[in-house]
N, C-alpha and C positions, 0 to 999 in steps of 0.2 A: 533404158540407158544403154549405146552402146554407139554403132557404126550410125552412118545418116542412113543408106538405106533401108536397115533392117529398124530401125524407128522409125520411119514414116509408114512403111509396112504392118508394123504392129498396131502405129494408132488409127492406119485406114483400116484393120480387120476389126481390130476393139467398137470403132464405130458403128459399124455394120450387126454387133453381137446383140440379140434379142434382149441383153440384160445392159445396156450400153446406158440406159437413163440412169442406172443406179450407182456410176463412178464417173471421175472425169480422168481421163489420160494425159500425161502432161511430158510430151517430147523431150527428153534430154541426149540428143547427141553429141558425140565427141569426137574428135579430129584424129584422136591418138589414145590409144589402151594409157596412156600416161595420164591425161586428162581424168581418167574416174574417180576417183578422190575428191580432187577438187571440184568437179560437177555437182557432185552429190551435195555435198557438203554449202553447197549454195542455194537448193532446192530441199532441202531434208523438211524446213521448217514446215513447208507448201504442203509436204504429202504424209500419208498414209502408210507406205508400202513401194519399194522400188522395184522394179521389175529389171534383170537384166538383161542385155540379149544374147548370153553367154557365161559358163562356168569360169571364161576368164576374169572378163569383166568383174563377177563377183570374186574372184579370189582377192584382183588386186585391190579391191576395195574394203575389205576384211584384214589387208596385208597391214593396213596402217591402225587397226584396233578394231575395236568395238565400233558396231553399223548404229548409226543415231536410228533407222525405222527398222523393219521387218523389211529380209528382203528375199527375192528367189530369183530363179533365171532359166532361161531357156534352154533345158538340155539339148548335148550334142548325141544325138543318136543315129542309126542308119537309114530312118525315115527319110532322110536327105540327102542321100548319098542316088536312089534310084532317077531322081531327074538329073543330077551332074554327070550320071555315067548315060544318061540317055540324051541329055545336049552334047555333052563330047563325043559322043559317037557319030550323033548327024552331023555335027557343024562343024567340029575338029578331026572328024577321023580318028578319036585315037581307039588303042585297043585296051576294051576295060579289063580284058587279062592281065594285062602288063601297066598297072600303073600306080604310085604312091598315093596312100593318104592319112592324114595328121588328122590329129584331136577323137578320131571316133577309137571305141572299143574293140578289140581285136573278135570280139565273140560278135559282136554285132555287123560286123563285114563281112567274117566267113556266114552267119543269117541273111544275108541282105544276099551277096552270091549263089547263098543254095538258093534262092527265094529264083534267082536271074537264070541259076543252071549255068554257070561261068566259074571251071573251075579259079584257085587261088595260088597257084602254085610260081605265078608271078605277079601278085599285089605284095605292096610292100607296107605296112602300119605302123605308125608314128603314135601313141596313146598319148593323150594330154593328161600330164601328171603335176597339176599345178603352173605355177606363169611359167616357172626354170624352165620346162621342159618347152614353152613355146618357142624360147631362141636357138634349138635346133634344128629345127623344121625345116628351116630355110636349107640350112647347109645336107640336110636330110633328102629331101627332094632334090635338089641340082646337083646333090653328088651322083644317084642314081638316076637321071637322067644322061647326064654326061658320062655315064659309062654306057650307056644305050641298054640300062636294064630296064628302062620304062618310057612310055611313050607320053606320058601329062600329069601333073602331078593334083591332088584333087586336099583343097585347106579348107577351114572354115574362118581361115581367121584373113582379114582384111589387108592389114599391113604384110603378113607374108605374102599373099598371093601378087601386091606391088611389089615387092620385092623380086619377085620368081618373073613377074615379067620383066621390069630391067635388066632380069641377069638371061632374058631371052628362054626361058623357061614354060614349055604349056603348063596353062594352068586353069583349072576352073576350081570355083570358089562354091562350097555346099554351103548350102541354106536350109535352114529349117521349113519346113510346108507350114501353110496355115493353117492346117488340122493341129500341130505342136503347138502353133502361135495361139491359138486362142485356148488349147486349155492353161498355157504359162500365165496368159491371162486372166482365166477363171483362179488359175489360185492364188496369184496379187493378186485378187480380187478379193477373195477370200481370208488373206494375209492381213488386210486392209481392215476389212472389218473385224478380224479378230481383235486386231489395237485399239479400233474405236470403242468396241465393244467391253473391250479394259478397261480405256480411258472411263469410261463413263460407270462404271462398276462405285459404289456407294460408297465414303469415307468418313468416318466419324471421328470429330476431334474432343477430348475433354479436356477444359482448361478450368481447374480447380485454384482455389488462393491456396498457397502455401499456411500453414498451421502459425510460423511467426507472423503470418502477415492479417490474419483476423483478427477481430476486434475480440476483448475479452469477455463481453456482455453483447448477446444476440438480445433483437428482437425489435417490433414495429416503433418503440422508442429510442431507438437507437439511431442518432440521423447522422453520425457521423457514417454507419454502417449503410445506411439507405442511400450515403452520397455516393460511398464508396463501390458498391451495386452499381449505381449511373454509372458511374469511372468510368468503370470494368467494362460495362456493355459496351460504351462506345468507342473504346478502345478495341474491342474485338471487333465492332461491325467497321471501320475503320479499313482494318485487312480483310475483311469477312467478303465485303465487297469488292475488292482486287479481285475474287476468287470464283465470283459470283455463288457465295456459299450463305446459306441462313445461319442467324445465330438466339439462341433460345436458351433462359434460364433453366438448369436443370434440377439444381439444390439448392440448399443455403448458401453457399459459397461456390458454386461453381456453375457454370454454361457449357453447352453442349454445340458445336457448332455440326453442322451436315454440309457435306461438298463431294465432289467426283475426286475420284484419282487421279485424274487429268488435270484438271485444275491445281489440287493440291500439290500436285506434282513439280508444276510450272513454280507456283509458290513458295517452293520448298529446292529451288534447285536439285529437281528430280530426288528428293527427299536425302540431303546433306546436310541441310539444316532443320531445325525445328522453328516450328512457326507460334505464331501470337507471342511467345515469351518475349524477347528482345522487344517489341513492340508495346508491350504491360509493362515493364519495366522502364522505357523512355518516357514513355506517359505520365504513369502513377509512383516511379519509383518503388513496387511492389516487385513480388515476387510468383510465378505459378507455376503450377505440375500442369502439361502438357502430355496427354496420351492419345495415340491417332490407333484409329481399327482402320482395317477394310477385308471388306467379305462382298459376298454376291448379293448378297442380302441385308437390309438394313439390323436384323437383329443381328446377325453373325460380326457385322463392322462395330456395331454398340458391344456387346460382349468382348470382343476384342480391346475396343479401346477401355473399356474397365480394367483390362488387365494392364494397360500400356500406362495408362494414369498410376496405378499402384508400385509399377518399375521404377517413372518418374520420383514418386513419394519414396522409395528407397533408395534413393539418387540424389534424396536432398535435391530433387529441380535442380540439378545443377546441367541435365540433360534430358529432352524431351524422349517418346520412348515412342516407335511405332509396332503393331502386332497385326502381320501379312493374313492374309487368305489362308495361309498353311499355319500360322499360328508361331510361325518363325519374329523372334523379338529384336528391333535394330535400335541403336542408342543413337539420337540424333545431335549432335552438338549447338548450343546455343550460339547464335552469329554474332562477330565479335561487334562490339559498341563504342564506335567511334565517339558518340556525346561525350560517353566519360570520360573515355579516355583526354579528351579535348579542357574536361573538367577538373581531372584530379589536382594539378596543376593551381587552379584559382583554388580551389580548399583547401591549401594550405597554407596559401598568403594574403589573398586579397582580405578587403574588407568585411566582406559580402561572409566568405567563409568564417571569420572574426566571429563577426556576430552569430553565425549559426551556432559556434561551439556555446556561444552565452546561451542562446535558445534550449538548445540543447543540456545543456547542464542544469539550469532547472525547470525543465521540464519531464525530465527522466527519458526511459526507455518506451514507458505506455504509450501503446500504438493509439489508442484514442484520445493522446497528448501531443502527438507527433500533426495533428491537426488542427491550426490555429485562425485566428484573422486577426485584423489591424487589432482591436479591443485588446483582445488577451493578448498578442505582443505587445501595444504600447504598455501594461501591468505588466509583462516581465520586464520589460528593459528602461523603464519610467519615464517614457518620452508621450509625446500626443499621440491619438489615432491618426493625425496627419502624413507624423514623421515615420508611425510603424506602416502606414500604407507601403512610403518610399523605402522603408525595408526591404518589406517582404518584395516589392517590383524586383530591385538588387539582387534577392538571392533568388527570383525566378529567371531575370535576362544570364543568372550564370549558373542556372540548372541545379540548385540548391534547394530548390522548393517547385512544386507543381499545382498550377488552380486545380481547384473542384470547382464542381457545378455550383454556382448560387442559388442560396438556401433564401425563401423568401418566409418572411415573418406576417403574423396577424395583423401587426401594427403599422402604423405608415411609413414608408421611408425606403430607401434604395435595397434589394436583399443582399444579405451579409455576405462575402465574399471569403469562402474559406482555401486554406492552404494546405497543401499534405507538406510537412518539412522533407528533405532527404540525408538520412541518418549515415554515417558514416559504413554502416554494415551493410547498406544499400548501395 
């Protein structure tokens, strides 16, 4: 990213480089040092790694925050300064004892002159000390020229050097050699795969049911329990698959999901939110402790998220809980829940909610009562299975109640179609 010619230079040297099958270089020029920001930030998605073709370049693009990739840039050094003082000499005449120049290092000039055997006693050095100091330049050079302390002034920057020739001003423009260019290249290169090689670094998530939200009696006769198992899983592989992450029982109550840091990432709005909760809860109306590891290592990310899941569990799951590579613990916040909010509203007036508070009241608080179908509604509320079928429909179109998977029976006939209620604490 930088001037058009110094990008089309970089990406005919990058082509040329023995390791050139192993990236792709992706042109972004710009008209105006103003333009970097907004360049970027329209390509950031595409890459890896920005490369710029200048210390300016990168400042002003770091000036407006935080760099969305990894990025580096082509130092200004004196490697470039010995072809602009050996083309102005032949072509222009001028005398490289006597001349200005901007952005390089004062110790790297007086090097580059012993190097030429030219003394310094009439070069004059301009240091580029962030963007500020680039808008002197101009007035830097054609002050001393116009007093005939220097015969051409020698930039690296683009816009001044047009500048310096409208105002009738010699001027030659340093460039970096392609020996500089292509190690800026080897290390975006380098930059590049260090990110990917993040991204793709192991993530373990653990999403446990909350202790209110289990059934009070475990075990293979438990089918409300065995539904609620289903739920859960499909509920997880639901986002599991956004993610392209596997999802796998791990205990009695809880799954283990595995993903990249990249993915999760994406996921997680670069990890702001916590994930699968908000998603179990619109589903099942439950509630879960969310704990995310990551390591380099699949066991380092699973130890991790044991401990990430246990923060959770002290959290009251009120916030998902990640534990880094370093072992450093972040509190994820739940994402806010439009459904409900959209619902609170109808449960306190409508019909639908009416009836749930009847459901509700006797039925009690047992979470393996909070589970019902048309039968056992139409016995509480003494209507047919007909009319409790249109119940229960009522309090699911207004998010009152959630299907479970149908339970099919020995005997013949359609399988019983059960309900999880949602309780007001939910």
């Amino acid at each position: 990213m930088g001037p058009h010619d110094l990008v089309e230079q970089i990406v005919h040297i990058g082509a040329s480089l023995p390791s050139a099958a192993t990236f792709r270089l992706v042109g972004a020029p710009h008209t105006g040092e103003h333009e970097t920001r907004e360049k970027l930030a329209k390509i950031a998605g595409t890459i890896d790694a920005v490369l710029f073709t200048g210390p300016l370049q990168h400042d002003l693009a770091i000036e407006a925050g935080e760099l969305p990739v990894p990025a580096t840039f082509v130092p200004v050094s004196g490697a470039g300064l010995y072809s602009s003082l050996l083309r102005g000499t032949l072509s222009m005449r001028i005398d490289p004892a006597r001349v200005s120049i901007d952005s390089i290092a004062r110790a790297d000039v007086a090097e580059a002159y012993q190097e030429i055997g030219v003394p310094m006693d009439g070069v004059h050095v301009s240091e580029y000390r962030q963007p500020d100091s680039v808008r002197d330049f101009v007035g830097f050079h054609e002050r001393l020229y116009r007093e005939g302390a220097t015969t051409a002034a020698l930039t690296t920057v683009r816009t001044v050097a047009r500048k310096l020739e409208a105002a009738k001003v010699p001027v030659l423009r340093m460039k970096p050699t392609p020996h500089t260019l292509r190690l800026a290249i080897n290390t975006a290169t380098l930059l590049g795969t260090g990110s990917r090689l993040e991204e793709s670094q192991i993530a373990i998530v653990l999403v446990e049911l909350a202790a209110s939200a289990r059934p009070a009696q475990s075990g293979p006769g438990n089918y409300w329990q065995q539904e609620l198992k289903l739920s859960l899983h499909r509920s997880l592989l639901a986002e599991a698959r956004l993610m392209g992450a596997t999802v796998a029982p791990r205990e009695e109550n809880s799954y283990v999901i595995t993903a990249t840091v990249g993915a999760l990432s994406q996921a997680t709005d670069g990890f702001r939110v916590a994930p699968f909760a908000d998603r179990v809860r619109a589903d099942l109306g439950m509630v879960v402790e969310v704990g995310i590891g990551l390591g380099n290592t699949a066991r380092d990310a699973d130890a991790h998220a044991l401990i990430a899941v246990e923060r959770a569990r002290a959290a009251d799951a009120t916030s998902a809980f990640l534990v880094g590579g370093d072992g450093t613990a972040t509190s994820l916040p739940l994402r806010q829940r439009r459904r409900r909010e959209q619902v609170d509203e109808p449960m306190a007036d409508s019909k639908a909610a009416k009836t749930l508070d009847r459901l509700l009241e006797r039925l009690g608080d047992d979470p393996e009562a909070m589970v019902v179908d048309a039968e056992s509604v139409a016995e509480v509320l003494g209507v047919a299975p007909r009319s409790a079928r249109r119940v229960l429909q009522s309090l699911v179109e207004e998010g009152l109640a959630w299907a479970l998977p149908p339970v099919r029976s020995s005997q013949a006939g359609r399988p019983r179609q059960p309900y999880r209620l949602v309780s007001r604490a939910d």
